[in-house]
TIRO-2110 file (N, C-alpha, C; in Angstrom, 1 decimal):
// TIRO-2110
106.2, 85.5, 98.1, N, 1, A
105.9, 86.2, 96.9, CA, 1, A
104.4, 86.4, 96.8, C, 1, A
103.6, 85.4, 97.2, N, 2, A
102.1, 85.7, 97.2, CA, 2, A
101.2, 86.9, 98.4, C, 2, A
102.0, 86.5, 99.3, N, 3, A
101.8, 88.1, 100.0, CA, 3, A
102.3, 89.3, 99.8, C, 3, A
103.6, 89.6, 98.7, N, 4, A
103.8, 90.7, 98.3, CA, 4, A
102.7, 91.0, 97.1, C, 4, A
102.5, 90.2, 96.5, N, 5, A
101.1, 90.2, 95.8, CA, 5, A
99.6, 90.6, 96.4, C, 5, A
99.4, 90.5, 97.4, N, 6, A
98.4, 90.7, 98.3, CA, 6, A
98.5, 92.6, 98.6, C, 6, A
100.0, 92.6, 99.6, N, 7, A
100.6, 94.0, 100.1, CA, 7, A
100.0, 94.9, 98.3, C, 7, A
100.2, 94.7, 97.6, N, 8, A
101.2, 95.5, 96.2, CA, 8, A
99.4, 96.2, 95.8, C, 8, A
98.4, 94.9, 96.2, N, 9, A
97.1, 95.5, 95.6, CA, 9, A
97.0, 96.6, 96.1, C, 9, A
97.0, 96.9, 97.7, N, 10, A
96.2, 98.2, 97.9, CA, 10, A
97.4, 99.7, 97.6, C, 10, A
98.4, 99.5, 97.4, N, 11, A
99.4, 100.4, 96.5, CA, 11, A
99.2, 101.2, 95.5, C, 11, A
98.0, 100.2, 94.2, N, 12, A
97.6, 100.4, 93.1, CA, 12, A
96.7, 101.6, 93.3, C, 12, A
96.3, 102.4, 92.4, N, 13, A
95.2, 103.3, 92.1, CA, 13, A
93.8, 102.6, 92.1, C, 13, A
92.8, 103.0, 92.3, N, 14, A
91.4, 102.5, 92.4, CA, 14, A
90.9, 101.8, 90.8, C, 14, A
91.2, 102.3, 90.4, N, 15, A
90.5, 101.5, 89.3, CA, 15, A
91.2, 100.3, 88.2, C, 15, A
92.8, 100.3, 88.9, N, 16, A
93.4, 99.5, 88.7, CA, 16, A
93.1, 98.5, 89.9, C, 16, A
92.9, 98.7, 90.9, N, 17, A
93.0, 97.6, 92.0, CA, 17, A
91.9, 96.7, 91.8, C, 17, A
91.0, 96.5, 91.6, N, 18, A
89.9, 95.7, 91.6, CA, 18, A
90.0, 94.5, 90.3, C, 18, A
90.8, 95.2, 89.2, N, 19, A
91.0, 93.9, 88.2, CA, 19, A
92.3, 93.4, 88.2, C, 19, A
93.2, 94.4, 89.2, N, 20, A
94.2, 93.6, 89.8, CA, 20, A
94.4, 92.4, 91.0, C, 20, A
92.8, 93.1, 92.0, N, 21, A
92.9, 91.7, 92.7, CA, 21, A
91.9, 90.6, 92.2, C, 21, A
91.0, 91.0, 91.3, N, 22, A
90.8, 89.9, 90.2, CA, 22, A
91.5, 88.8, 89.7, C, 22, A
92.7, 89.8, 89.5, N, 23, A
93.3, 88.6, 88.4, CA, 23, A
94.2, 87.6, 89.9, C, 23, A
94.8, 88.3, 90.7, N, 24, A
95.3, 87.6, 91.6, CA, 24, A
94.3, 86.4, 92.2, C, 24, A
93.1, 87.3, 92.6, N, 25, A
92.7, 85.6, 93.5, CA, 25, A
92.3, 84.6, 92.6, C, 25, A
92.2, 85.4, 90.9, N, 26, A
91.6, 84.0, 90.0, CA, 26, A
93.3, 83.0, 90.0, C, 26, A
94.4, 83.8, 89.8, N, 27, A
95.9, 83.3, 89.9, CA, 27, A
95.8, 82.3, 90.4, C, 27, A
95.8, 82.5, 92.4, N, 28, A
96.3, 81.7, 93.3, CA, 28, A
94.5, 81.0, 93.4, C, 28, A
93.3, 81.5, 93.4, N, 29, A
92.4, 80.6, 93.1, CA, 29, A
91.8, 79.1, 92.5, C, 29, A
92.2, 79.5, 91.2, N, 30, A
92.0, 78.2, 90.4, CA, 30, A
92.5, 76.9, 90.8, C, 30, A
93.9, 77.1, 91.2, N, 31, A
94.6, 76.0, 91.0, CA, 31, A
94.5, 75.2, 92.6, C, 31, A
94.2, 75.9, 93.5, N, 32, A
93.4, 75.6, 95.2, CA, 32, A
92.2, 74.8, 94.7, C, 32, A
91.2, 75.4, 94.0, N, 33, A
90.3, 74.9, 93.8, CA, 33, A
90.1, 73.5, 92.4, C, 33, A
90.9, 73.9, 91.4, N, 34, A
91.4, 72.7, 90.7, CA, 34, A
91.9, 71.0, 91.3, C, 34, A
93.0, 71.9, 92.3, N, 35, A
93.4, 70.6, 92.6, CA, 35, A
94.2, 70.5, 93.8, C, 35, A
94.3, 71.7, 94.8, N, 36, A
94.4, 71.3, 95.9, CA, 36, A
95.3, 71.2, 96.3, C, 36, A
97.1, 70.9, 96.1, N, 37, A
97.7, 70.4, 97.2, CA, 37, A
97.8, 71.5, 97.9, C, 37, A
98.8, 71.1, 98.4, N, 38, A
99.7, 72.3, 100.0, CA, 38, A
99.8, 73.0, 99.7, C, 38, A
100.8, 73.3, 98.2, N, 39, A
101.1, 73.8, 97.9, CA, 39, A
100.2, 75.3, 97.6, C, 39, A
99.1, 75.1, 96.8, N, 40, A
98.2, 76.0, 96.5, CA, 40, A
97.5, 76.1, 98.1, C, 40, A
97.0, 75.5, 98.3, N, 41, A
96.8, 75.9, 99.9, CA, 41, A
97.5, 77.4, 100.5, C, 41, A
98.9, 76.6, 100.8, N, 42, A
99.7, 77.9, 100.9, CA, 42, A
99.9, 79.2, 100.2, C, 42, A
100.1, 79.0, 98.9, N, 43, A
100.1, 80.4, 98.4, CA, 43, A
98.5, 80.9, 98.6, C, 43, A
97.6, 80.5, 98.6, N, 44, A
96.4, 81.0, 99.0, CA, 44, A
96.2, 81.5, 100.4, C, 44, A
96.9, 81.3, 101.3, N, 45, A
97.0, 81.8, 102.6, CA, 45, A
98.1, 82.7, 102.3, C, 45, A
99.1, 82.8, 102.1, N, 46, A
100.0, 83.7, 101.7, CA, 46, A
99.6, 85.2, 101.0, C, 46, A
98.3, 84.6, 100.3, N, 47, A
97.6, 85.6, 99.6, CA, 47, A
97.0, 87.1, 100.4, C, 47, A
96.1, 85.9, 101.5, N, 48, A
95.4, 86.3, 102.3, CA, 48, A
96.2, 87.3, 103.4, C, 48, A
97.4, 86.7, 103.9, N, 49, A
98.0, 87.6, 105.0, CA, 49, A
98.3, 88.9, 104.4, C, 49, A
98.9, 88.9, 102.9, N, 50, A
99.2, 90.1, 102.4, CA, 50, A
98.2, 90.9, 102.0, C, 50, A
96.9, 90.3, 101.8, N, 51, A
95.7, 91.5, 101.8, CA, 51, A
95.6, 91.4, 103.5, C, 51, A
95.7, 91.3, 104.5, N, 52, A
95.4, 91.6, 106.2, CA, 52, A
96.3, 92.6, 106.5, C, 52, A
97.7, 92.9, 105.3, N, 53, A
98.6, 94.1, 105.9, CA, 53, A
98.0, 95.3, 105.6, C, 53, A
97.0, 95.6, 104.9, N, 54, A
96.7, 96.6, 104.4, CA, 54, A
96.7, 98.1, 106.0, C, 54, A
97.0, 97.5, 106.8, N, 55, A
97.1, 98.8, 107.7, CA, 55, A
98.5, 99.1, 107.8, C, 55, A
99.9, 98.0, 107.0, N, 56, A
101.0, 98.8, 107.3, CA, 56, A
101.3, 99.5, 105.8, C, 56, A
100.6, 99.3, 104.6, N, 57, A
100.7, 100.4, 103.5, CA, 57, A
100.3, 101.6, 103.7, C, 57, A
99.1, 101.7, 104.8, N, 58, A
98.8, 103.3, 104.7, CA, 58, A
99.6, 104.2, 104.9, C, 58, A
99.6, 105.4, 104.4, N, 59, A
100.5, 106.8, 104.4, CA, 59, A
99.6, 107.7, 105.5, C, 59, A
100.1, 107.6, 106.8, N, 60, A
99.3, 108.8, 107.4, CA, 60, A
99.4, 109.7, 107.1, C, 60, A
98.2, 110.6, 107.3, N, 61, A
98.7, 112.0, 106.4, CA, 61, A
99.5, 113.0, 107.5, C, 61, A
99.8, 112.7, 108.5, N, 62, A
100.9, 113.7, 109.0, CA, 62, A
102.2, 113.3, 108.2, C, 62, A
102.5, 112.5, 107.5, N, 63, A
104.0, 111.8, 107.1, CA, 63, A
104.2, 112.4, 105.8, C, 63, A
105.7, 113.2, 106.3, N, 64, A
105.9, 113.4, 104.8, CA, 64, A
106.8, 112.4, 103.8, C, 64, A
106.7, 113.0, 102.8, N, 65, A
107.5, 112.2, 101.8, CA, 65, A
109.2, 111.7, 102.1, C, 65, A
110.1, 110.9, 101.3, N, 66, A
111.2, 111.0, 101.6, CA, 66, A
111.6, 112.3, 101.1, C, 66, A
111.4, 112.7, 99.5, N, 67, A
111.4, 113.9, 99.0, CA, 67, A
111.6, 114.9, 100.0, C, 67, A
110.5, 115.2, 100.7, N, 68, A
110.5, 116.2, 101.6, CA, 68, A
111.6, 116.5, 102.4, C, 68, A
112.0, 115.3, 103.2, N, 69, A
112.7, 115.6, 104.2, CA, 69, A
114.3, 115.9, 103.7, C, 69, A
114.6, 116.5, 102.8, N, 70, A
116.2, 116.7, 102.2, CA, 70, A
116.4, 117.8, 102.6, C, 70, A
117.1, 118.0, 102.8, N, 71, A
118.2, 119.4, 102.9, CA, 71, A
117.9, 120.2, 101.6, C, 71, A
117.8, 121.9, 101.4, N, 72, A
117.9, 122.3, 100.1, CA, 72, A
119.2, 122.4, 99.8, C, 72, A
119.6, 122.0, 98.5, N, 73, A
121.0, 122.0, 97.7, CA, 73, A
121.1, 120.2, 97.7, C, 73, A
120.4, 119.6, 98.6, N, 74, A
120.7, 118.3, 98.3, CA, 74, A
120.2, 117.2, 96.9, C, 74, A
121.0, 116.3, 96.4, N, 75, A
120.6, 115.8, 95.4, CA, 75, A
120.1, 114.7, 95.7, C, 75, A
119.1, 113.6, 94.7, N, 76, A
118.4, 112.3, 94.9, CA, 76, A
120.0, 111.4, 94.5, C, 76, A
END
């Protein structure tokens, strides 16, 4: 869950993302640095991998939409 937390930041719009990964690393931050177990440990690595995916969210721009690719007369 903490790496889809990570993935989800760079998804956001720009001026949402920066107080969104704010609030995330203060989330899984605090309580690493409060008091440490594994536990927080791990979700704080978990964090980390899902901000490292940021190269499988990109949209190349040769890619189209799902949208796009329908048939006309077809419905969603």
């Amino acid at each position: 869950m903490a790496a889809s937390v990570g993935i989800l930041a760079y998804r956001l719009p720009y001026p949402w993302r920066r107080l969104y990964l704010a609030g995330a690393l203060a989330f899984f931050g605090v309580p690493l640095a409060t008091g440490g177990t594994f536990t927080d440990l791990g979700h704080a690595i978990a964090l980390g991998i899902g901000l490292l995916c940021r190269p499988l969210t990109r949209n190349p721009a040769g890619r189209k939409s799902v949208a796009a690719n329908r048939l006309p007369g077809q419905s969603s």
